[in-house]
C-alpha positions in Angstrom: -20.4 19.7 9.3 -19.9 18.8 5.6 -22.9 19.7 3.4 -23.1 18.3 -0.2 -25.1 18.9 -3.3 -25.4 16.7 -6.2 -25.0 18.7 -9.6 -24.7 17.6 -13.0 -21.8 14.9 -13.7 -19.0 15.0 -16.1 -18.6 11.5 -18.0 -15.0 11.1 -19.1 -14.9 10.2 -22.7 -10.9 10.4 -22.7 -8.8 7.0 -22.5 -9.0 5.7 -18.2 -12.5 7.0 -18.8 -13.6 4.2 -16.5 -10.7 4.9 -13.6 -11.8 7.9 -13.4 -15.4 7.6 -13.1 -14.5 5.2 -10.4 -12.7 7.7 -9.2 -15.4 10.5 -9.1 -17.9 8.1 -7.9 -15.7 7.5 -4.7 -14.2 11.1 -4.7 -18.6 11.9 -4.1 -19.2 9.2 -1.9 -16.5 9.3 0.7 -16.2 13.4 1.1 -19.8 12.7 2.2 -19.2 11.3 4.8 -18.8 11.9 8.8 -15.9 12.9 8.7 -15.0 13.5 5.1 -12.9 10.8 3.7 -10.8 10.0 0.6 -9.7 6.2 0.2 -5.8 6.1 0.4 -4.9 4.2 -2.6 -5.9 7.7 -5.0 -2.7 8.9 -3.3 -0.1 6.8 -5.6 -0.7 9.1 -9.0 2.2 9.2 -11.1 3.8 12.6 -8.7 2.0 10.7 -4.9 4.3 7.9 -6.1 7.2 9.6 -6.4 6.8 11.4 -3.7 6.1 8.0 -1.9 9.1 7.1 -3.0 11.0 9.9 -1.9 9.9 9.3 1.5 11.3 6.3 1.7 14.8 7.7 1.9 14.2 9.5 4.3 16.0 9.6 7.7 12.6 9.6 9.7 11.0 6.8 7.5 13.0 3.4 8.9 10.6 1.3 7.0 12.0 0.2 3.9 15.4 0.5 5.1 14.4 -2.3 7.3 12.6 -4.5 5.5 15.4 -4.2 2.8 18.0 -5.0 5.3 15.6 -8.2 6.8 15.2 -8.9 3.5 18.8 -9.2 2.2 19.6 -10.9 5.4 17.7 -13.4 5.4 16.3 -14.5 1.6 18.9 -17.4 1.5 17.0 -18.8 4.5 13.5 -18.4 3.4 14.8 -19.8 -0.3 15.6 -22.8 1.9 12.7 -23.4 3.4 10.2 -23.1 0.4 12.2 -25.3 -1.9 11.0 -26.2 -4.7 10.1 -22.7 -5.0 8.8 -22.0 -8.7 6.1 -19.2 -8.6 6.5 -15.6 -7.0 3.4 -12.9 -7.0 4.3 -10.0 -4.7 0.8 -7.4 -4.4 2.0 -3.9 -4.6 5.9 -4.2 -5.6 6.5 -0.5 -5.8 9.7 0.5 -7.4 10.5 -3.4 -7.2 13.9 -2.6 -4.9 12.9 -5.4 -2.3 12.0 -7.9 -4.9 15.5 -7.2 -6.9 17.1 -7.7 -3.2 15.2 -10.6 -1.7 16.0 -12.3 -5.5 20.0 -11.2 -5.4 20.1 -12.6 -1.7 19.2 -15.7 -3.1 20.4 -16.3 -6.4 23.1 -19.1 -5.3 19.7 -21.2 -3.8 17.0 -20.7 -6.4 16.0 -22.3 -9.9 13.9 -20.0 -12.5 10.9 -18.4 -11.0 7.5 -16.8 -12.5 7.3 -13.4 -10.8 3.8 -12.2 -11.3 3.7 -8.4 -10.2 0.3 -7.3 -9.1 -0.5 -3.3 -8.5 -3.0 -0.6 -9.7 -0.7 1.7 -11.0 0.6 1.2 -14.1 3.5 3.8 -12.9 4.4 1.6 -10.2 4.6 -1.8 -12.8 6.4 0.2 -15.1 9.5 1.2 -12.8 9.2 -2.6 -10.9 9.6 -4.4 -14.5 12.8 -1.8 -15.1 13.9 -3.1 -11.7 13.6 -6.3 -12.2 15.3 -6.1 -15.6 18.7 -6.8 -14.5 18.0 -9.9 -12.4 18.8 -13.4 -14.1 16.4 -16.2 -14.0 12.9 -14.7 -14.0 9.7 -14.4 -16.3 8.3 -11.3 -15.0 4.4 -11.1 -15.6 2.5 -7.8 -14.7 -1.3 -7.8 -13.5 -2.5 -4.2 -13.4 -5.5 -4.9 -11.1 -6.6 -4.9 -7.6 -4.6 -7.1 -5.2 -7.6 -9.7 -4.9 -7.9 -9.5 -8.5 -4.4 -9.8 -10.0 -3.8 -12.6 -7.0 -6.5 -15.3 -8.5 -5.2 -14.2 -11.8 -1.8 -15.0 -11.2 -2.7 -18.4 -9.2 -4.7 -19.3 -12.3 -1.8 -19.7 -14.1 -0.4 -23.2 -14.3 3.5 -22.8 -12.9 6.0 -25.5 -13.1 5.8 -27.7 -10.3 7.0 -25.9 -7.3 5.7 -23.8 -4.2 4.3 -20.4 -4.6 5.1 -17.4 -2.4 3.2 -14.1 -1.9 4.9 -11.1 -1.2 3.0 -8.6 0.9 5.3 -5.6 2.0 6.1 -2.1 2.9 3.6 -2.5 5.8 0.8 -2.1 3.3 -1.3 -4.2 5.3 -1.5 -2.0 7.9 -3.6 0.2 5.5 -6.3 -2.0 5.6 -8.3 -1.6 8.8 -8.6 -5.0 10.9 -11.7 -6.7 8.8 -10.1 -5.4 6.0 -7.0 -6.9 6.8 -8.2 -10.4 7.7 -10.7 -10.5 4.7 -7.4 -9.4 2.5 -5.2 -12.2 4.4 -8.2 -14.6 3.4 -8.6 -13.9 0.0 -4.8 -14.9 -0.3 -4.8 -18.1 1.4 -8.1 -18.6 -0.7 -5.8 -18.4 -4.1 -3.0 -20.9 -2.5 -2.5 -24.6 -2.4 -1.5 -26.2 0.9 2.2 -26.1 1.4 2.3 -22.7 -0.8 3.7 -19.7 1.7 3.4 -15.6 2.1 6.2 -13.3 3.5 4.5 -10.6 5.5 6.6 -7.1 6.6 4.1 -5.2 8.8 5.3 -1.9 10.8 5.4 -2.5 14.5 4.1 -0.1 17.5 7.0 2.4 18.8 7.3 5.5 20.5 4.9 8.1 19.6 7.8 10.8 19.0 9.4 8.4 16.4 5.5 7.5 14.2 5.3 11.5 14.2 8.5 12.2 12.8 7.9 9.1 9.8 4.3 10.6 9.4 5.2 14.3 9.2 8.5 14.9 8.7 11.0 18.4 9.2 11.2 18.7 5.0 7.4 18.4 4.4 7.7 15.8 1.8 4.8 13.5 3.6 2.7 16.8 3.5 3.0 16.9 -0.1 2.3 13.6 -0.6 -0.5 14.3 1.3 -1.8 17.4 -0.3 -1.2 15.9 -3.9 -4.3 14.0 -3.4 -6.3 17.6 -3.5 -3.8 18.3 -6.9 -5.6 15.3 -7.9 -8.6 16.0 -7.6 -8.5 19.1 -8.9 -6.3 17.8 -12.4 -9.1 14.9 -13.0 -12.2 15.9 -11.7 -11.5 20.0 -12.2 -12.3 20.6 -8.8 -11.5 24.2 -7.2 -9.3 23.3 -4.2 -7.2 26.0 -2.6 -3.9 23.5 -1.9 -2.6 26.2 0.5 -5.8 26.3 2.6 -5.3 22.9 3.8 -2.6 21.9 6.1 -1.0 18.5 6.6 -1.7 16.6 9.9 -0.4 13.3 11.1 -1.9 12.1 14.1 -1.2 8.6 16.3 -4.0 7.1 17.4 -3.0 4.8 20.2 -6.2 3.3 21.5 -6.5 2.0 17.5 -3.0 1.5 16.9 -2.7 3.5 14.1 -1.2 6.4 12.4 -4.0 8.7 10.9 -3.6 11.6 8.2 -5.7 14.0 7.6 -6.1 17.3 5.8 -7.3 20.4 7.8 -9.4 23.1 6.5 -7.8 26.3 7.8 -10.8 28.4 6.9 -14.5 28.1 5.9 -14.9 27.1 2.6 -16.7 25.8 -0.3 -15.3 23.5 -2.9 -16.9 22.8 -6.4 -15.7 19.9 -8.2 -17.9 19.2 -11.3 -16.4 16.0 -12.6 -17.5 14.4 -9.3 -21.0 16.1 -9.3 -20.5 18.1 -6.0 -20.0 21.0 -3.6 -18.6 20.7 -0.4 -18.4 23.2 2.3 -15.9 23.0 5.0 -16.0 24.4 8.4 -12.7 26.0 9.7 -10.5 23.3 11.5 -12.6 20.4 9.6 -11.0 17.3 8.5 -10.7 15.2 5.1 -9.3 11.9 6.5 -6.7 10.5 3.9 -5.1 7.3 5.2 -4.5 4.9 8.3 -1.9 2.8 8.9 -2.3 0.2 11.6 0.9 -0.8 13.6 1.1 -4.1 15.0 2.5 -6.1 18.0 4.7 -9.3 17.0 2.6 -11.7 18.6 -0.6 -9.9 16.9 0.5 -10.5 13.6 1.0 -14.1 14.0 -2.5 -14.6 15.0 -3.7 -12.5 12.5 -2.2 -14.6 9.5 -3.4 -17.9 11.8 -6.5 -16.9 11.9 -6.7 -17.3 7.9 -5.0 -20.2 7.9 -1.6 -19.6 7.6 0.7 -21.4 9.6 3.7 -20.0 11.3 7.4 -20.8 9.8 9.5 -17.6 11.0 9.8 -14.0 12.2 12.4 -11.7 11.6 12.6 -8.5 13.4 14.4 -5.4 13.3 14.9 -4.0 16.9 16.3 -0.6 15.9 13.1 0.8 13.3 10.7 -1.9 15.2 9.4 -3.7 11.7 9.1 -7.4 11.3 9.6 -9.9 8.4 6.9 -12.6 9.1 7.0 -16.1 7.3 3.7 -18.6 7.7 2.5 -21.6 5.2 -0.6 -22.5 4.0 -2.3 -25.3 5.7 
């Protein structure tokens, strides 16, 4: 069991003084819980991103290689059915490498768009808008704000007349549980006029051998990005975290349809971290729970998007890494 104890806070007078009091609110909130939790989006620091990143390539992690091959495939044909197309605001681009190839796949069938990128981290706007430097015919507007936020931003924005289309990929949906995920979808369609559309990649369920292999691969870089979160901690909130007595674990959790990491205590411990106002102690073999990612079903994702009235235009699948491209409308 997880015992905590509130001691005296540290308010952060340096610049992101607010981040990371939001930070060490939900840093004292969630490792209070049963079991001990961290929310998943303090992962994407400046070094969890890269890391992220890094992950990507490799041969265990199909998911971007998919989606970038869907993507490349087939942006002529979504182009073609969304003309006149004049706004695009994608929610969590990343590095921006599926934006640069779903816009180079369709240069030949597009006018001049309004890309409005919408993420947290600065980090991650930063290395999109270098991207997305080379690619003709775009106004590139940054929103560094939460995905809800920086979408009614964007669609408050007057664009030329023309569609809009939301960009939601990299699975990141399946990050949100499935309330989560359906209030999420919601809030979209909320932002969008009828006739306006959202291209959805969401991972799909496969084998159990190949999620463990994408979730806790041979070279260890998933365990570092998992363990960075404890770096983290200890960097911004001067916690006392002994990195090396907490092992990476990656877990499938098939009756929820989701991949689960976690962070296991190999010993009884106690951690201090002041800027968050607490002291944990953790048993030997107890758990911090870091992130979930759902996997969907094709037919499951469909209804999920319906049921926040979205439409259904297209699917795309990729057979080989099991990941699916999914077009709907707004209606």
């Amino acid at each position: 069991m997880t015992t905590h104890t509130t001691t005296e806070r540290i308010e952060a007078d340096a610049p992101g003084s607010e981040e990371r009091a939001q930070f060490a609110e939900d840093v004292r909130y969630y490792l209070s819980l049963n079991p001990p939790q961290l929310p998943s989006r303090y992962l994407y620091d400046p070094l969890g991103s890269a890391l992220f990143e890094a992950i990507c390539h490799l041969p265990w992690y199909g998911i971007t290689r998919a989606e970038s091959a869907l993507l490349g495939a087939h942006a002529a044909d979504i182009f073609n059915r969304l003309e006149p197309l004049s706004r695009i605001i994608e929610l969590g681009p990343g590095s921006g490498e599926k934006l640069r190839t779903l816009l180079q796949g369709s240069a030949a069938r597009r006018a001049r768009l309004d890309v409005h990128l919408v993420d947290v981290s600065q980090t991650a706007l930063r290395s999109s808008m270098q991207t997305l430097g080379s690619v003709d015919d775009v106004r590139i507007i940054e929103h560094a704000a939460s995905y809800e936020a920086g979408i009614a931003e964007a669609a408050a924005q007057a664009p030329r007349p023309g569609r809009t289309l939301v960009l939601f990929l990299g699975s990141n949906i399946g990050n949100f549980d499935p309330p989560g995920a359906a209030e999420l979808l919601r809030s979209i369609r909320g932002a969008l006029r009828e006739g306006d559309a959202l291209l959805l990649g969401a991972d799909l369920v496969k084998p159990a051998e190949q999620l463990q292999l994408a979730y806790d691969d041979p070279l260890g870089v998933t365990a570092a990005f998992n363990r960075n979160l404890l770096v983290r901690i200890n960097r911004e909130l001067h916690g006392d975290f002994d990195i090396t007595e907490f092992d990476h674990e990656a877990v499938w959790n098939a009756g929820e349809s989701r991949m689960e990491m976690h962070l296991r205590a190999r010993i009884a411990q106690q951690v201090r971290i002041p800027g968050a106002g607490i002291v944990i102690t953790f048993e030997a073999g107890e758990r911090i729970w870091t992130e979930s990612s759902y996997k969907y079903r094709p037919a499951e994702i469909v209804e999920l998007l319906a049921d926040a009235r979205f439409g259904y235009a297209a699917q795309w699948i990729d057979a080989g890494e099991s990941f699916a491209l999914t077009l709907v409308e707004a209606h």
